[in-house]
N, C-alpha and C positions, 0 to 999 in steps of 0.2 A: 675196166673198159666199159662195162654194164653202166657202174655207179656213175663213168662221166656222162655217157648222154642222159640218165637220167637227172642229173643235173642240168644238163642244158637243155635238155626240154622243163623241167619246173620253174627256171629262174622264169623264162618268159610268162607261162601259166600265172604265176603269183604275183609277179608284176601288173599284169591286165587284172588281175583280180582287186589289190592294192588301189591301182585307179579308180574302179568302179566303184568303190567304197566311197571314195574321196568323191565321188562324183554325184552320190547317192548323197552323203555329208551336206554337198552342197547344197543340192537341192532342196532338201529337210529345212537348212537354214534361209534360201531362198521365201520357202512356201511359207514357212514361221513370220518371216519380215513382212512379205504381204496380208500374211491375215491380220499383223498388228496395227500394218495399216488400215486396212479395212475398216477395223476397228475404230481406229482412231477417226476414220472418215464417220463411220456411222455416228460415234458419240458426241462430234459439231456438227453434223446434219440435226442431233435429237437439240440439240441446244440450242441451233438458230432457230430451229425448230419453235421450242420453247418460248426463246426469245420475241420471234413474232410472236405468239400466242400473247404476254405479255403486254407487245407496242400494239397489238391491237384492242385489248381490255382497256390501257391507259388511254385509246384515244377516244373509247367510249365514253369514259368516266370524263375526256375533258371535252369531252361533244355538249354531256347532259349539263356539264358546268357552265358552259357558255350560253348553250340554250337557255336555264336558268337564267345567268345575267342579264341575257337577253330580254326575257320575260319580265324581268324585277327593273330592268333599263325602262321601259317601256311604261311600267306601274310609275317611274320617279319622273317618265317625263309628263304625264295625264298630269300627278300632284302639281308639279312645277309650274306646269300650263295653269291648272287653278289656281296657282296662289299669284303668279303674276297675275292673271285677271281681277284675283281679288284686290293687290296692290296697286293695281290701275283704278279698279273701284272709287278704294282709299284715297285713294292722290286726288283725285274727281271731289270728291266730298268733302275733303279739307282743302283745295283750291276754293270751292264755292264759299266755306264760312272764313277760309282768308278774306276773300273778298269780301264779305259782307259785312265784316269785322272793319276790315282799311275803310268800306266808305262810310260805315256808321259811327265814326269816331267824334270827338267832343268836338263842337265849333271853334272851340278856344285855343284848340292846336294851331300848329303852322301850316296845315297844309287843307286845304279849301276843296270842301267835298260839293261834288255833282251831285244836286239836289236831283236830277232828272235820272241821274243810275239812281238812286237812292229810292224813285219812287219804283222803279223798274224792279230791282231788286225784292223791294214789299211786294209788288205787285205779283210776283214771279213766286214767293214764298207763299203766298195767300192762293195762287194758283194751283200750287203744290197739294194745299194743305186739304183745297176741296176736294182736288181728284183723291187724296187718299179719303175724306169723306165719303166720297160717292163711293168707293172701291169698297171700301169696310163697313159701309152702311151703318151711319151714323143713329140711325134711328135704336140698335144698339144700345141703351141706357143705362143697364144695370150694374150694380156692381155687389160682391160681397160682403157682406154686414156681419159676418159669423159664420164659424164650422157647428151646427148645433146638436149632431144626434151623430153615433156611430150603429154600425150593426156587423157585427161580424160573418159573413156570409157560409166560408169554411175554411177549413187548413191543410191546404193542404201543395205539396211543391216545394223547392230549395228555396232560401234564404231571400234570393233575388226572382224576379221575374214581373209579369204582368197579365193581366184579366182586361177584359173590354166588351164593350156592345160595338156595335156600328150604327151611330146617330146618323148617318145618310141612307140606311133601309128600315121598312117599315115592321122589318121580322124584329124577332126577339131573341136569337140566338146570342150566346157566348162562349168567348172566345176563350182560352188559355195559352200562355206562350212562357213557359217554365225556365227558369237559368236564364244567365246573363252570356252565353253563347249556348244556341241551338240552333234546329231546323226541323222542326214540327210541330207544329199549329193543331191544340185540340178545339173541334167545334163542338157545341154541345145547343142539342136543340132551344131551350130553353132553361131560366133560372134555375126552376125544379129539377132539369135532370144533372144541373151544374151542383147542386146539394146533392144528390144520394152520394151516398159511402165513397163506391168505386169509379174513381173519374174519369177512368180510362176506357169502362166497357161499354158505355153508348154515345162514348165520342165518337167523330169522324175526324180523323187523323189527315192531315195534310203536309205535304214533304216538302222542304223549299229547295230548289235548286244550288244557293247559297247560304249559308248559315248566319245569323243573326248577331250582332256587338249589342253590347249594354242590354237596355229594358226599356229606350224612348219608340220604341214603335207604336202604329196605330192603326188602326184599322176603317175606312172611310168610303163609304159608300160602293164596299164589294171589294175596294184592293187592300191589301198590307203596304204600307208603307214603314220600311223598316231601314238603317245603317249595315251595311253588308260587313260582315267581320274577317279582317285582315286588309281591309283597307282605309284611307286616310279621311276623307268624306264624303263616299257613293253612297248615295239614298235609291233603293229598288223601290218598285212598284210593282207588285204581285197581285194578280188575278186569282182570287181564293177559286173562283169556282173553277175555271179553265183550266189551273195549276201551271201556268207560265209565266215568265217577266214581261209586263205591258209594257214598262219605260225604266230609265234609272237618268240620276245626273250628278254633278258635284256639287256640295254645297260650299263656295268660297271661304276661306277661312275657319273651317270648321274640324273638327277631328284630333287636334295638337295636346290638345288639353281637356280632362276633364270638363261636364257642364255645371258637374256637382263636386266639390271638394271627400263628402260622405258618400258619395256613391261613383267611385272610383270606372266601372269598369260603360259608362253609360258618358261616351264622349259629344254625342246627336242626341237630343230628346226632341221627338217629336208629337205634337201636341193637336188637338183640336178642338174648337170650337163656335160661334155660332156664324163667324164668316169663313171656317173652313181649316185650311191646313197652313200648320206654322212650325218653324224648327229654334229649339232653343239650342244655346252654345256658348261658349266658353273663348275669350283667345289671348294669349300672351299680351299682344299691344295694346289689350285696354288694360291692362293689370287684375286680369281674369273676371273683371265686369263681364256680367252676361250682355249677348247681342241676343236678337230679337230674327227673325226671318219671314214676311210672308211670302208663301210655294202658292203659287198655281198647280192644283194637282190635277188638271188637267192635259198641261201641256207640261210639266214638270219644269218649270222656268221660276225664278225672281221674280218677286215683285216689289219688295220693299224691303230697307234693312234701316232696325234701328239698334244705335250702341246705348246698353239703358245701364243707371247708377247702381243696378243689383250686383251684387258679388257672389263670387263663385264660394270664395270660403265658409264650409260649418253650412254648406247650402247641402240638401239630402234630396229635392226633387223642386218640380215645378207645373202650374200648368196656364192655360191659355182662356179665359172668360171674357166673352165679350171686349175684344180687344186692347187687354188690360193681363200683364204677367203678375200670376201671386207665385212668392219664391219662400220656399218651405226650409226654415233652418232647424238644426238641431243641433245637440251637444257630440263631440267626439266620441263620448263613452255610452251614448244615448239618453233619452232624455224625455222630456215633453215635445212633440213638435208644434214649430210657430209660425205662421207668416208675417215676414218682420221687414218684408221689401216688396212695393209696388211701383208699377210702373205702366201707365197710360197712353199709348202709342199716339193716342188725339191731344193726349195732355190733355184730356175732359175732366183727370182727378188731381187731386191736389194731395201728392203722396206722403208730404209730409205732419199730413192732418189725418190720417189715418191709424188707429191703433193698433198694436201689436194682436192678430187675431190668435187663440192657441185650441191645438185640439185636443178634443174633449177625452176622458177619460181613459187615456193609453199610454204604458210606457213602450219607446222603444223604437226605431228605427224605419222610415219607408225606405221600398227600394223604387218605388212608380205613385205617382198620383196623376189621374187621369181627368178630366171633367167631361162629363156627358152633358150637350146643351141640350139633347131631348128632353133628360129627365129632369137638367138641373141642380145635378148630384154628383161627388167624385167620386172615382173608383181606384181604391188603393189595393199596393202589396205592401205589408210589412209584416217582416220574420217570416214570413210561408203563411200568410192568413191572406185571405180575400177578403177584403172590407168594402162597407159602403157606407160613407157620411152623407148626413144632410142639409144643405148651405140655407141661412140666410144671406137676403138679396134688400137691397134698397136703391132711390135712386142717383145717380151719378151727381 
């Protein structure tokens, strides 16, 4: 009788006990399901997470790319704008000698030229020819007769570069502009401190805001005139003493091609002498015939362009005398150098009556030849020396 209710009181007991088990089970497995979720929330939270971090880095990277194109868009449309103007130029210039050509044809043709354009035309050409007289100042007579005397000044610099005075001040300093890409300008009070040993400890150093192309730059009456590097053909104007850009502009048609076949890395040579500032160059459409340029370095404008019979090839430098280009050849492997091509902007010389002038006792490569009309003398770089020739002169 005992044992039955203690049965019937345990079956209930164990039953509610049995449940809470199973209730407890569940929950365990509930509470497991949610943290897996959890989880799994947290671990695409960390990966969208992630994810942005990503789409935001890529949209930096195609921010800076387009910015960049942007800025290189903008470079190709300056070029573009030059070279149409230059091709407008072109068209202009070979319009006028079409023309001049149709009216001055033989009499004996079929077609009956206006003797009154015809005098118009002369008239117009003889026009031309004074103003560039008057401009260039004719009075200008001399010309080169011989390279007669070298001196070698010092040695010192890379392979390529350039040395100068400034023939529009009455100082005596010189300059140094080392490599065929820089951007510091040593000045050196005068010759003597440009000889001792160390070239560097009583220069004053000057920094350009943009870095230098080739070795045709020049120095003229207090500015730099230099090709800025990295671009197609901007000429600066630099204020040595102020240390800022006074002006810059493009030179049409210039930049595409070497000006020197031998001196590869020097696409602008710019040039001076006794009427001022002139830019040599190089272009495809003459079939690398050098052009000619006279700058106003004033107001940094054109004034004159002539396309002259010199060629670019086996050419190593050039420079500017009394409005007459001597173009300096040499050998590929080096050589003697010669001037073997002139050219007379007045047509005052008769270039092919002139003989092959050569200079004097040096083997080996220029990378600059400058002329100074103050002194009357050029100033070269070749192989890292600083030279100085002595010209003979006669007259025109």
């Amino acid at each position: 009788m005992i044992v039955l209710r203690l049965q019937f009181l345990l079956v209930p007991f164990l039953t509610s006990i049995v449940g809470e088990a199973q209730y407890v089970m569940q929950d365990a497995a509930l509470m497991n399901y949610i943290d897996r979720r959890i989880l799994s929330l947290e671990n695409r939270l960390e990966k969208c997470n992630q994810d942005i971090l990503d789409y935001v880095e890529e949209f930096r990277d195609f921010s800076k790319m387009v910015l960049s194109h942007l800025a290189r868009l903008n470079s190709y449309k300056t070029e573009v704008k030059s070279e149409v103007e230059n091709l407008l130029a072109r068209v202009e210039r070979a319009q006028r000698d079409i023309d001049y050509f149709g009216s001055a044809k033989d009499s004996n043709t079929c077609i009956e030229v206006d003797e009154d354009l015809v005098k118009q035309q002369l008239l117009e050409e003889a026009e031309e020819k004074r103003k560039l007289r008057l401009m260039l100042n004719a009075s200008c007579d001399h010309m080169l007769a011989g390279v007669k005397s070298l001196k070698i000044v010092k040695k010192t610099g890379n392979e390529h570069g350039s040395w100068m005075k400034d023939p529009g001040k009455k100082h005596t300093k010189i300059y140094l502009l080392n490599g065929s890409v820089n951007n510091v300008i040593f000045e050196f009070a005068n010759i003597m401190t440009f000889m001792e040993s160390n070239h560097t400890l009583k220069a004053r150093r000057v920094t350009l805001p943009f870095p230098w192309q080739g070795t045709g730059h020049i120095i003229y009456q207090g500015f730099l005139f230099y090709h800025r590097h990295g671009s197609l053909n901007e000429i600066i104007k630099f204020n040595i003493q102020k240390r800022n850009i006074a002006d810059q502009m493009l030179l049409p048609g210039a930049g595409r091609i070497p000006a020197y076949q031998l001196s590869p890395s020097t696409k602008i040579d710019l040039a001076i002498d006794e009427q001022g500032l002139w830019a040599i160059h190089a272009e495809p459409e003459t079939g690398g015939n050098l052009v000619i340029t006279k700058i106003n370095h004033i107001t940094m404008s054109v004034e004159h362009t002539w396309d002259t019979t010199c060629n670019s090839k086996d050419a190593e430098a050039a420079f500017m005398a009394c409005n007459t280009l001597y173009v300096v050849y040499n050998f590929p492997s080096g050589g003697t150098s010669r001037i073997q091509c002139v050219y007379d902007v007045l047509g005052a010389v008769n270039t092919y009556e002139i003989p092959v002038l050569h200079f004097p006792k040096r083997q080996g490569r220029h990378s600059t030849i400058h002329y100074d009309p103050k002194e009357k003398q050029l100033l070269a770089w070749g192989d890292g020396s600083q030279i100085i020739y002595k010209l003979q002169t006669k007259q025109k």
